[in-house]
C-alpha positions in Angstrom: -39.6 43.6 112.3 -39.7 44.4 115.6 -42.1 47.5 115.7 -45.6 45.9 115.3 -46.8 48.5 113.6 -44.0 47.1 111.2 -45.4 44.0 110.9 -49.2 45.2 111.7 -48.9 47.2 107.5 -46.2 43.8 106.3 -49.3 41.6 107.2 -52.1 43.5 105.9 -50.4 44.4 102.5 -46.7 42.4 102.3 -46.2 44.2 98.9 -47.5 48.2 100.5 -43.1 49.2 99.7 -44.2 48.4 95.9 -46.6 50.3 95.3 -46.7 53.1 93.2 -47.5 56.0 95.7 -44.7 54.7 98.1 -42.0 54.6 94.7 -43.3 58.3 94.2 -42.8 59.3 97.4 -39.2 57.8 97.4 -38.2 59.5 94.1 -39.7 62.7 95.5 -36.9 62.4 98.6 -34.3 61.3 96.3 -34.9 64.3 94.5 -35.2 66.8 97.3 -31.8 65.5 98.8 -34.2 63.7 101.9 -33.0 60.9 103.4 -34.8 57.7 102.2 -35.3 54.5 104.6 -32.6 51.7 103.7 -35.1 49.2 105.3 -36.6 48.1 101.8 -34.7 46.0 99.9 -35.3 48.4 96.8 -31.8 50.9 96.3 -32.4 51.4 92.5 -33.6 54.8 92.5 
């Protein structure tokens, strides 16, 4: 992680790509045809 505000959100909440408001947000891109950050290790949508 080299942008701290990267790491600044991974240290405050390590799980914050989990959650489900972030999961609906990625479906919603998917969906819309967005382009959808590969930085997660979650590609299952």
């Amino acid at each position: 992680m080299k942008n701290p505000g990267e790491q600044f959100l991974h240290q405050k909440d390590s799980n914050l790509h989990k959650t489900q408001e972030v999961e609906h947000e990625m479906k919603r891109k998917k969906i819309a045809g967005e382009e959808i950050s590969q930085k997660t290790d979650r590609q299952d949508l």
